[in-house]
N, C-alpha and C positions, 0 to 999 in steps of 0.2 A: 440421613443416609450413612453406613456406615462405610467404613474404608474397603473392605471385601466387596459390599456390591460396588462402588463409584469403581475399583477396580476391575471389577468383572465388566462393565459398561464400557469405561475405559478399552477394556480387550477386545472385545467385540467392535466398538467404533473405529477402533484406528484404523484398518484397513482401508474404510471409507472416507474418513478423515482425511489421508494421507493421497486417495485419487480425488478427494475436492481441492486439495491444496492444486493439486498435479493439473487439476483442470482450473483453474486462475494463473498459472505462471513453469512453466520447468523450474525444476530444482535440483543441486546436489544435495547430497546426502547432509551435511553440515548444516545448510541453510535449511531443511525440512526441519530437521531437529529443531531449531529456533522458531520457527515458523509454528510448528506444532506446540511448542510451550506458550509460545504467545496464546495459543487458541483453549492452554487451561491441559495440554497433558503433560504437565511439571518433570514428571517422572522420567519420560521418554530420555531411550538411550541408544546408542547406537548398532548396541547388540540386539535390541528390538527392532530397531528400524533396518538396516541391511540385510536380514532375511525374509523380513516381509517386504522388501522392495523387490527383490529375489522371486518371492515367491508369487507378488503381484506379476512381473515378469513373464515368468515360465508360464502362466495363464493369458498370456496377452493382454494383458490390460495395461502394463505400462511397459515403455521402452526406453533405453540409456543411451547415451551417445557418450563417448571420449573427448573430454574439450583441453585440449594441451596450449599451455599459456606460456608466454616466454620464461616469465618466474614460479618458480613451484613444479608440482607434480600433476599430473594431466586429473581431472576428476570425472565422476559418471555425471552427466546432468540426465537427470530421469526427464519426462516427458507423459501426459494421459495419451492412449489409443485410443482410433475411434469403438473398439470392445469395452475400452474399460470407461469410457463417457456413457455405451451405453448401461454398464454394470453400475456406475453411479446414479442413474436416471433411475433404474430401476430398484436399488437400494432405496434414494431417498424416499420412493413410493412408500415400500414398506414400511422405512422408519415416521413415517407421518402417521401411516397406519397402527402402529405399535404404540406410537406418543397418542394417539387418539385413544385406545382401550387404556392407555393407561392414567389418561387425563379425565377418563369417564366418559368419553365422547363416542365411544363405540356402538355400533350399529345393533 
């Protein structure tokens, strides 16, 4: 594969990526980044990630909360909706579906 498609694949999954993480555990923004490099998106940044947290948001699928700690500076812990459990449910359909045409297993 070359670096252009694992990229383009890449851009396309993370959104989803990013409400499966959301749906095993809340996270800030920091710990997603790590989280998500573990899971193989090396790249990820956080000019990536803060607007498409943003933009998961504004759609309802996920939500933030202000957790203010006695040291430091207060952070967002994002959170899955039950919208965006269902937008996950219904993505991984699709992508089973898509891995199936493309694994030759298509109908």
């Amino acid at each position: 594969m070359t670096s252009g498609s694992r990229a383009e694949i890449d851009r396309a999954g993370l959104p989803l990526a990013v409400l499966s993480l959301l749906a095993v555990a809340p996270g800030h923004g920091y710990a997603l980044i790590e989280r998500l490099r573990e899971q193989g998106f090396e790249r990820i940044q956080g000019g990536t990630l803060y607007p498409l947290l943003r933009r998961l948001e504004e759609r309802g699928l996920v939500h933030h909360e202000w957790l203010h700690e006695e040291s430091g500076p207060g952070r967002k812990e994002f959170s899955i909706t039950d919208a965006g459990l269902a937008e996950l449910s219904a993505a991984r359909r699709e992508w089973a579906r898509m891995g199936a045409i493309i694994n030759g297993e298509g109908r």
